[in-house]
C-alpha positions as CSV (number, residue, x, y, z in Angstrom):
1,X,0.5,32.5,-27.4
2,X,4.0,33.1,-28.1
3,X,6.4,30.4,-29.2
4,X,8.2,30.2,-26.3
5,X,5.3,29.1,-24.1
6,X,3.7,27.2,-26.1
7,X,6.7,25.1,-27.2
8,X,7.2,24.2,-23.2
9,X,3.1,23.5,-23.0
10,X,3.9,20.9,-25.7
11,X,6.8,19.8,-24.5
12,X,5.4,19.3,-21.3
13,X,2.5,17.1,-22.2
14,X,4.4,15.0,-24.5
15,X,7.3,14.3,-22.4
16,X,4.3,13.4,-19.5
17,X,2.8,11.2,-21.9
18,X,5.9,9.7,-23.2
19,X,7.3,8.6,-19.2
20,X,4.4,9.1,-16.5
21,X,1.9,7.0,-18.5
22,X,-1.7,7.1,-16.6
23,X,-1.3,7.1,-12.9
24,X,-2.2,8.8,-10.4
25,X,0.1,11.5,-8.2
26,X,0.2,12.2,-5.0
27,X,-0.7,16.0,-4.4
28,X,1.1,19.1,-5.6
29,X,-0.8,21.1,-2.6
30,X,-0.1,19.6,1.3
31,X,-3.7,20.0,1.9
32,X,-4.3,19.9,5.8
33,X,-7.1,19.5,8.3
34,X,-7.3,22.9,10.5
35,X,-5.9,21.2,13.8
36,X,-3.1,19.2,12.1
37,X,-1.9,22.9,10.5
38,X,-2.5,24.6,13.6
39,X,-0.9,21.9,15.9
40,X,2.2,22.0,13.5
41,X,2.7,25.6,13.4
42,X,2.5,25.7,17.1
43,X,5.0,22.2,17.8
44,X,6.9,20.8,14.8
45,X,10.6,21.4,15.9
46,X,13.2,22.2,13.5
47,X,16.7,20.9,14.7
48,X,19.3,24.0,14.6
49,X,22.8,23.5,16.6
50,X,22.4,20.7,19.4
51,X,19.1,22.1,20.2
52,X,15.4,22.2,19.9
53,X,13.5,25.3,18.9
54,X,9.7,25.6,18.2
55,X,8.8,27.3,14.6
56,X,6.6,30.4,14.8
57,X,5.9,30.0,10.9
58,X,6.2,27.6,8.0
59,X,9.6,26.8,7.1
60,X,10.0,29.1,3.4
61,X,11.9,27.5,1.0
62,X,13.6,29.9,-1.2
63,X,13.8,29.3,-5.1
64,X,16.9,29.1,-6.9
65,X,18.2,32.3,-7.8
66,X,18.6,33.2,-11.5
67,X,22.3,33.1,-12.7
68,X,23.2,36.5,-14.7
69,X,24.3,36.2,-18.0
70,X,27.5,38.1,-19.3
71,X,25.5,40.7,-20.4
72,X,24.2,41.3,-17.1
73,X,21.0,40.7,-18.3
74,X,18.5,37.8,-16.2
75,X,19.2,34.5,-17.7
76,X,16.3,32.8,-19.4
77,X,13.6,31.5,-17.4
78,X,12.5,28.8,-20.0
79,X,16.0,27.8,-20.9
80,X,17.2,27.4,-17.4
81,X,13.9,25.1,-16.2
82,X,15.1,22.6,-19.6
83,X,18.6,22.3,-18.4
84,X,19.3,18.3,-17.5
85,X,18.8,18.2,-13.5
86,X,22.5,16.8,-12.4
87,X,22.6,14.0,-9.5
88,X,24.3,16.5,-7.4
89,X,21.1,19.1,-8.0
90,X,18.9,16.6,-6.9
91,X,20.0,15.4,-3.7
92,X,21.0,19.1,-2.3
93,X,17.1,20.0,-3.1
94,X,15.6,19.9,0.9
95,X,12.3,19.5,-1.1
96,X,9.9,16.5,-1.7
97,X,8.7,15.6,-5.3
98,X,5.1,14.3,-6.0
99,X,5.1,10.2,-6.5
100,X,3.1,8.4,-8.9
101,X,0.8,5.5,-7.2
102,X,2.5,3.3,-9.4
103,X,4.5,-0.2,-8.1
104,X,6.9,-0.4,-9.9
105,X,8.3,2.7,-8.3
106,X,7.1,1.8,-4.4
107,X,9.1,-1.2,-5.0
108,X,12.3,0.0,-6.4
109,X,12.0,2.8,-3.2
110,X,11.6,0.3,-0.5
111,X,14.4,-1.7,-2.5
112,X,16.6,1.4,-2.1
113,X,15.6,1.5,1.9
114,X,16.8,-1.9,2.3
115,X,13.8,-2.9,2.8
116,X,13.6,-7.0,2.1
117,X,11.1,-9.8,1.5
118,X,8.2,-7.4,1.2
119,X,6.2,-6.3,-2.7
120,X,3.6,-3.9,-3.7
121,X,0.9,-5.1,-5.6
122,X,-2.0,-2.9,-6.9
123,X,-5.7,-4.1,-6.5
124,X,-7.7,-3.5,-9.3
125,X,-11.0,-3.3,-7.3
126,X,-12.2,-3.5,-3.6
127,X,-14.5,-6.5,-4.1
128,X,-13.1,-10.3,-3.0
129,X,-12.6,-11.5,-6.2
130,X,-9.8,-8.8,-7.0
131,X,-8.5,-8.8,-3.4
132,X,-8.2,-12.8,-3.7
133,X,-4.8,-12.0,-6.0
134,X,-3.1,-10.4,-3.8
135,X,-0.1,-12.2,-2.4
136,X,-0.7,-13.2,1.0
137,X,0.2,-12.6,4.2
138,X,-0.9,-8.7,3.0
139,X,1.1,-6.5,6.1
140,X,-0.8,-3.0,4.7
141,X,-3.0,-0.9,2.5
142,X,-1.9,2.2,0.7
143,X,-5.3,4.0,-0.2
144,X,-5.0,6.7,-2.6
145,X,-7.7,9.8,-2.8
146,X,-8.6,13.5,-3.5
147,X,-8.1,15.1,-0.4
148,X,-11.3,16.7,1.1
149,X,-10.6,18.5,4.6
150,X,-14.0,19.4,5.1
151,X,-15.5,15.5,4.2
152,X,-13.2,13.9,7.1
153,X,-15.3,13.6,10.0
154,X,-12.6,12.5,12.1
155,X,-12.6,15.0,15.5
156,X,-8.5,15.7,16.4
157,X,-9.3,16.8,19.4
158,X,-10.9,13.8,21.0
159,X,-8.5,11.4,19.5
160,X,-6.9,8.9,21.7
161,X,-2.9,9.8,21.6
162,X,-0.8,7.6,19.6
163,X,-0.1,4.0,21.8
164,X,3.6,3.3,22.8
165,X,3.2,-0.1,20.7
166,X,2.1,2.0,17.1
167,X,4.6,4.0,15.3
168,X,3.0,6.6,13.2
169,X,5.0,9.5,11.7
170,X,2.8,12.9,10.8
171,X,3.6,14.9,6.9
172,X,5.1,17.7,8.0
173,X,6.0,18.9,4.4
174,X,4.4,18.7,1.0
175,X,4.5,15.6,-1.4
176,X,5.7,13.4,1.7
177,X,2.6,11.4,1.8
178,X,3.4,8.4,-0.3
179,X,7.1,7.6,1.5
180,X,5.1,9.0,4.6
181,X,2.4,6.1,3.9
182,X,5.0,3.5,3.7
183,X,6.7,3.9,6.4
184,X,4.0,3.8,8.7
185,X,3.1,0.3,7.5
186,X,6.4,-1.2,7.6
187,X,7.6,0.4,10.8
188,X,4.6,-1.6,12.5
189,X,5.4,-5.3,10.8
190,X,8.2,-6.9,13.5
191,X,8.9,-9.8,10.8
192,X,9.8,-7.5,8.1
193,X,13.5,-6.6,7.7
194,X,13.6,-2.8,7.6
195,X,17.4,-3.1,7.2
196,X,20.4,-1.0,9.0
197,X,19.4,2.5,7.9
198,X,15.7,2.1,8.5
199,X,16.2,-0.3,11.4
200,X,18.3,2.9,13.2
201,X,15.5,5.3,12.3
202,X,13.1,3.6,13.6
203,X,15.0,3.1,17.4
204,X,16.3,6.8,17.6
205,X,12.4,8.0,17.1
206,X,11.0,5.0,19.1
207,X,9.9,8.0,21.9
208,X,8.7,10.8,20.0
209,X,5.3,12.4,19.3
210,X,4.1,11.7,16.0
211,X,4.7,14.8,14.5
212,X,8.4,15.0,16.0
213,X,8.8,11.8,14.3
214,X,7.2,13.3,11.0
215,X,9.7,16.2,11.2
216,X,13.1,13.9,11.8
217,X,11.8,12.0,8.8
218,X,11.2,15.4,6.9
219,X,15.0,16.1,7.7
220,X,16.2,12.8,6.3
221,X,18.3,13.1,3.5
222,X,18.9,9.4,3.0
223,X,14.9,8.8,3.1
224,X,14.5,12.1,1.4
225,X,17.1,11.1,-1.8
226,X,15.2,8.4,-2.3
227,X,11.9,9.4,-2.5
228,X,13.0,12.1,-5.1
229,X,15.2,9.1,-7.4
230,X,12.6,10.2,-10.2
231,X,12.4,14.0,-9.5
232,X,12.2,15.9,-12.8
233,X,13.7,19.9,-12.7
234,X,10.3,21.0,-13.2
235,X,8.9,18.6,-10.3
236,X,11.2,20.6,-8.4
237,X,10.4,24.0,-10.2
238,X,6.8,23.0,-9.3
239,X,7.1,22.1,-5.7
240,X,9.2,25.3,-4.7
241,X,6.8,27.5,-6.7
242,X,3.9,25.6,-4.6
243,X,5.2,26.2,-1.2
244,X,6.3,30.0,-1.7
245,X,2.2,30.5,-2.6
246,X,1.7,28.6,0.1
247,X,3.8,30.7,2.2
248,X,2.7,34.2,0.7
249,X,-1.2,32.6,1.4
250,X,-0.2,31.9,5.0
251,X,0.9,35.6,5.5
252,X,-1.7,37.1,3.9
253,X,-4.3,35.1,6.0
254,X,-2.2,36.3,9.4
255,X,-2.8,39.9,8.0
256,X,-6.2,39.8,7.2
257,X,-8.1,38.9,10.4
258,X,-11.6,40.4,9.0
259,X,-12.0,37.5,5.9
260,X,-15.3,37.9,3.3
261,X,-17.5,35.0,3.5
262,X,-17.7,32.9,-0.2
263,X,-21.2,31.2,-1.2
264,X,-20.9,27.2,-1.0
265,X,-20.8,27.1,-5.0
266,X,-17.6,28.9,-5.3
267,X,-15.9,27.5,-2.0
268,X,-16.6,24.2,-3.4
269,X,-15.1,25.1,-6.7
270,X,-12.0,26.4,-4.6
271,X,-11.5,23.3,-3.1
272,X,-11.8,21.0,-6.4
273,X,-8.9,23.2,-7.8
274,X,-6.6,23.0,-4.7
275,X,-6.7,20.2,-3.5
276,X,-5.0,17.0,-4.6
277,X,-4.2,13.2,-4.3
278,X,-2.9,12.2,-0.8
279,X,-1.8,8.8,0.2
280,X,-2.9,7.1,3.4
281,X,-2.3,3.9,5.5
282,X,-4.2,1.1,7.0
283,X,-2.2,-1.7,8.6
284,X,-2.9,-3.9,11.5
285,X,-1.3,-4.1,14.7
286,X,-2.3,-6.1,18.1
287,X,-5.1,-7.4,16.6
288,X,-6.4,-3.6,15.6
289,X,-6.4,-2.4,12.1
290,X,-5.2,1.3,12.3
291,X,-5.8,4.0,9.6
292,X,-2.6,5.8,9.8
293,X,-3.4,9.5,7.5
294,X,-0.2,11.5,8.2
295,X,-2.4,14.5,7.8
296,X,-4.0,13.4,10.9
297,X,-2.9,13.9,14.1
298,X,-3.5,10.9,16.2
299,X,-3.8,7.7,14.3
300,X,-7.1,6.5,14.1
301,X,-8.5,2.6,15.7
302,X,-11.2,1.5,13.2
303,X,-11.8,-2.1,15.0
304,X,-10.3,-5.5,15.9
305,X,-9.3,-7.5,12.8
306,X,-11.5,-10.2,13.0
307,X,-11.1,-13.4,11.1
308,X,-10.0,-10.9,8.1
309,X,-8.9,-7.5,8.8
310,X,-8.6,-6.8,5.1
311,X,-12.5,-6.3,5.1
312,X,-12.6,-4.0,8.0
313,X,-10.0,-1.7,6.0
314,X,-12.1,-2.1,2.8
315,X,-15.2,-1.2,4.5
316,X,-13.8,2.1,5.6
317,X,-12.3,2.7,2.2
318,X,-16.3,2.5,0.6
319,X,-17.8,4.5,3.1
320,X,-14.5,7.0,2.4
321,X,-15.2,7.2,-1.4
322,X,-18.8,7.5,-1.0
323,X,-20.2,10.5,-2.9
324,X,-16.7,10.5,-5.2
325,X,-17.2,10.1,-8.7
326,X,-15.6,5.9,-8.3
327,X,-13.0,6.4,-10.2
328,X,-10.5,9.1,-8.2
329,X,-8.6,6.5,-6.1
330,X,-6.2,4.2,-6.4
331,X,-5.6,1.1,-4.1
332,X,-2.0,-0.8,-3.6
333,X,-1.2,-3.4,-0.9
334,X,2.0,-4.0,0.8
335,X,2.5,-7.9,1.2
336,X,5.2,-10.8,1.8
337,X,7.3,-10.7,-1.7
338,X,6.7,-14.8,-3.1
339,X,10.1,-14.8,-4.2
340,X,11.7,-16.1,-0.8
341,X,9.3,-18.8,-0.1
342,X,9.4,-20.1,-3.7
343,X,13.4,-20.3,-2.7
344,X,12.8,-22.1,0.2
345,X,10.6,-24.2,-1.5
346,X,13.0,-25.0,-4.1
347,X,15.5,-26.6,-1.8
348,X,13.0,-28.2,-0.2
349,X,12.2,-30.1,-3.3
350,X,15.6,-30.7,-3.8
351,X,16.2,-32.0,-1.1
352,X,13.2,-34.9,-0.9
353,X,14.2,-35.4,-4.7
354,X,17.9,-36.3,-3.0
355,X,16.5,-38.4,-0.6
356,X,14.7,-40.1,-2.8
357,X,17.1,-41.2,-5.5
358,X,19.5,-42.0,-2.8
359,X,16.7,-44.9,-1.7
360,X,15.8,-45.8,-5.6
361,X,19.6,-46.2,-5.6
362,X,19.3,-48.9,-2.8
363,X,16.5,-50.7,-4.2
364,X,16.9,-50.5,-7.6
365,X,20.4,-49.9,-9.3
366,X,19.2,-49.1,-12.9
367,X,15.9,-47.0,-12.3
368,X,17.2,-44.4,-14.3
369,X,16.6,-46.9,-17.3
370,X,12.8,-46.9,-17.0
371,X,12.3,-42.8,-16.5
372,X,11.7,-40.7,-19.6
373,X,15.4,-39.2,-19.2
374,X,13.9,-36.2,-17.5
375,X,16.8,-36.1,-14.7
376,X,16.6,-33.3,-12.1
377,X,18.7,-30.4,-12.4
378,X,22.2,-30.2,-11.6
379,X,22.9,-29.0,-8.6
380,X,25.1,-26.2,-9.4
381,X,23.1,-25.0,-11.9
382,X,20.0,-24.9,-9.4
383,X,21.8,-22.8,-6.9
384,X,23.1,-20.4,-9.4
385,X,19.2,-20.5,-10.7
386,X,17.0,-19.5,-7.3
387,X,20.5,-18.2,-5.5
388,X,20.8,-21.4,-3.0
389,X,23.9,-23.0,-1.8
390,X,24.7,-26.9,-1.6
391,X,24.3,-26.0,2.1
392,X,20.8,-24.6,2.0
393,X,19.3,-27.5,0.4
394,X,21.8,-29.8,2.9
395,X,19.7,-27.9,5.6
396,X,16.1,-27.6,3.9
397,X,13.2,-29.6,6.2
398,X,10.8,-30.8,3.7
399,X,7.3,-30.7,4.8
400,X,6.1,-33.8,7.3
401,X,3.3,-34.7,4.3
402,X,6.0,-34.9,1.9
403,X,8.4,-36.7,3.9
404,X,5.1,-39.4,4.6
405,X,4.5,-39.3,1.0
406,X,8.2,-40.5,0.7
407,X,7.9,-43.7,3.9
408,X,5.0,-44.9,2.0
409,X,6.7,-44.9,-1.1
410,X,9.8,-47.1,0.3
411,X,7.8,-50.0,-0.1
412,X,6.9,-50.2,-4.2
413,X,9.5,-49.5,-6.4
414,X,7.2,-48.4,-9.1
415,X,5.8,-45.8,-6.6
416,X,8.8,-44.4,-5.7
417,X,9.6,-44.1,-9.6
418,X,6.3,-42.4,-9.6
419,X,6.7,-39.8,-6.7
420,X,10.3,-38.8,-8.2
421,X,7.9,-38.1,-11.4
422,X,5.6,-35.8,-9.4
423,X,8.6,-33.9,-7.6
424,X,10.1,-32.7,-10.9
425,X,7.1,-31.9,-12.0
426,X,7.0,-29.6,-9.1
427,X,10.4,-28.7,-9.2
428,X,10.2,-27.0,-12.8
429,X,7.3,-25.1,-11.8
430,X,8.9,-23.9,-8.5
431,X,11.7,-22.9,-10.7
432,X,9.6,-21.1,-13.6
433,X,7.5,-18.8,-10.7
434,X,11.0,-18.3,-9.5
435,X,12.1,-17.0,-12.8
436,X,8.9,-15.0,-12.9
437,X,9.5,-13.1,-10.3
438,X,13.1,-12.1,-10.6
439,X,12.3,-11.1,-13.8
440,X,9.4,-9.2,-12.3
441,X,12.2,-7.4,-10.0
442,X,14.8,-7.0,-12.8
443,X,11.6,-5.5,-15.1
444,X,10.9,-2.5,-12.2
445,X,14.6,-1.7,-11.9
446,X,14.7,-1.7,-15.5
447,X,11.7,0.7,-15.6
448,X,13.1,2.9,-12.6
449,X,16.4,3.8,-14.2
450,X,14.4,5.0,-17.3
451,X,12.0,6.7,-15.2
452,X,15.2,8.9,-14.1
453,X,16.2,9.9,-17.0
454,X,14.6,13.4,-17.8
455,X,13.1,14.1,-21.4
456,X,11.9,16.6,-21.0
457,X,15.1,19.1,-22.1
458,X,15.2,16.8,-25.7
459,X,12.0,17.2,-26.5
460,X,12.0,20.8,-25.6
461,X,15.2,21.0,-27.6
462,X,13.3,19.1,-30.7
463,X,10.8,21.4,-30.5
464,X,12.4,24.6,-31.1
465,X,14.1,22.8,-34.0
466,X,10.9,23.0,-35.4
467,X,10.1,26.7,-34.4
468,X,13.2,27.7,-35.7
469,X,12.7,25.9,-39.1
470,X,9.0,27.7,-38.8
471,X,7.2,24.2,-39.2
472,X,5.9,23.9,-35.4
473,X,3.0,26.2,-36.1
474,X,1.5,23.8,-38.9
475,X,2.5,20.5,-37.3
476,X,0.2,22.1,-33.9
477,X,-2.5,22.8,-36.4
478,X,-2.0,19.2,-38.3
479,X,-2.3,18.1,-34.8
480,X,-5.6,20.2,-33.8
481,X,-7.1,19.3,-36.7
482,X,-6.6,15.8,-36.7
């Protein structure tokens, strides 16, 4: 192996080790089901002056050219794929970079959408006990698997078309599936707040087909930018080199009508190597829980929602990874983010504890002098705290229990000294799960931005240090031998 090479393999799986950590990625390879390739081909449109032409092949794009060197000489493949990837690089790439099923990252995306009041949280298993910590109300399911085209028994064909009321976007390019996934669950939620860019993307492709719709989001560079925040110059390498086989596969199949016929064992091997992770969405709308699979044509009705329509998802996610090993899939849910009804909640609490010293004030002057000296918090430094204003808490309607709680408590001093007892109790635990959360938030951005920072090129750089000093060779074998 020569030093070159190997000094990128060991770069490579040190720097993943070092900033991916163990998750799972959506897939290198846009693996697609027969009609969903053919109906693409034949209808994705591909927006070229003020009009709208149909593609007669895949869209090819072209790999960066290699910049000469003064010599004249072709520059250094190696040395050009470890140069730091610039902002500007990374939004004029027209390609999509994998995603990790991580959410941390989902969060910080949907963050960057504008996207408000809404978290992802993974689930650790499919049985009730690990579903029971999810936040609730849960608006969606991300399901994460190893593609299998020949497993889905899902007939195209017969598919009922995509209702007016359900907006489902196809993938019409590769590594779109995660951003692809989200998007079809939050376009279908009408009390989530989507924000203005989102919010305008969603009305201008109100009336098109799904895989129209798929293709406008495609040409998104806002949505597009985002998704590729954490794109690495090898991701990018990667995904360019990916779609030129792809392409070069594509013509060689349209040349070669008469095709040799492979035994079961060595199809199946075929497919284990190509094909990858993919996400996919369920989400219910209308009273129907919908598995929206971009790779699909049609979305697919699995049922009404019943009393929970968590379980009729879940169902169809066993009967999906039946036969997988049970440990290839990954499981996320999109829900209501805590952090605004623990706000709300706070000023509510504020503003009973008001109410309520107001009337101890009535009835008895000095009833500070028999509490612990445990006062409430002050009032500026509560709204600086949760983010309130005076006026919020002014405005907050306590519950009607609470506020009976209080009428029966007019009557005894001592309970009224007791219920203001029990409401800062309440209030510095309203204000700690507060704090927990933000610091939750503040923890994923802080994790994001490091995500985007590339080391690949310093520890690519350290290790040709080595080389060069002619101690890489017996650190690998230290290494090996260990």
């Amino acid at each position: 192996m020569a030093p070159d090479l190997e000094m990128v393999q060991m770069g490579e799986a040190w720097g993943g080790m070092a900033i991916e950590g163990d998750r799972r990625r959506s897939s290198r390879r846009q693996a697609v089901s027969g009609t969903l390739s053919e109906a693409t081909e034949q209808s994705i449109p591909r927006k070229r002056s003020n009009s709208i032409e149909v593609e007669s092949s895949p869209p090819r794009r072209a790999l960066r050219k290699r910049r000469g060197t003064p010599n004249g000489a072709g520059a250094d493949p190696i040395e050009e794929s470890m140069k730091p990837l610039t902002d500007e690089e990374r939004q004029n790439w027209k390609g999509w970079a994998e995603l990790e099923s991580d959410p941390a990252l989902f969060n910080f995306i949907l963050r960057e959408y504008g996207v408000e009041d809404v978290k992802v949280q993974e689930a650790f298993g499919l049985d009730d006990e690990m579903l029971a910590f999810l936040h609730r109300p849960v608006y969606g399911l991300i399901f994460l698997f190893r593609y299998h085209d020949e497993k889905d028994d899902i007939d195209d064909e017969n598919t009922p078309n995509c209702p007016k009321h359900v907006w489902f976007a196809n993938q019409t390019t590769n590594n779109a599936c995660a951003t692809i996934a989200l998007l079809n669950i939050v376009m279908n939620v009408p009390e989530i707040n989507l924000g203005e860019a989102l919010g305008s993307f969603k009305e201008t492709t109100r009336g098109l087909k799904p895989a129209y719709r798929g293709q406008r989001l495609s040409d998104n560079e806002s949505i597009r930018n985002v998704h590729n925040s954490f794109a690495r110059r090898m991701d990018m390498l990667d995904s360019d080199l990916c779609l030129q086989n792809n392409f070069e596969k594509w013509e060689r199949s349209k040349k070669n009508t008469k095709r040799k016929k492979t035994t079961s064992s060595k199809r199946k091997k075929k497919d284990e190597d190509e094909n990858g992770f993919h996400f996919i969405a369920y989400v219910p709308v209308d009273g129907v829980v919908w598995r929206l699979d971009g790779l699909q044509r049609q979305p697919i009705n699995l049922g009404e929602t019943g009393d929970d329509w968590i379980q009729v998802a879940i169902q169809h996610i066993r009967e999906r990874i039946v036969g997988e090993d049970g440990v290839q899939f990954s499981l996320l849910s999109l829900c209501k983010s805590p952090i605004k009804a623990i706000r709300q909640q706070v000023a509510e609490n504020m503003n009973l504890i008001m109410s309520l010293e107001k009337c101890l004030d009535d009835t008895v002057p000095d009833w500070k002098a028999f509490t612990s000296g445990e006062g409430r918090p002050q009032l500026n430094d509560l709204c600086d705290c949760v983010g309130l204003t005076p006026e919020s808490i002014d405005m907050a309607k306590p519950p009607v229990s609470a506020l009976g709680r209080l009428e029966r408590a007019r009557i005894d001093p001592s309970s009224l000294l007791s219920l203001h007892k029990d409401l800062l109790q309440d209030q510095a635990g309203l204000r700690g799960r507060y704090m927990e959360e933000a610091a939750s938030i503040e923890q994923e951005n802080e994790q994001a931005a490091k995500r985007k920072h590339d080391h690949t090129p310093v520890i690519h750089n350290s290790l040709r240090t080595l080389a060069d000093a002619g101690v890489l060779k017996e650190i690998v074998q230290n290494v090996r031998g260990a």
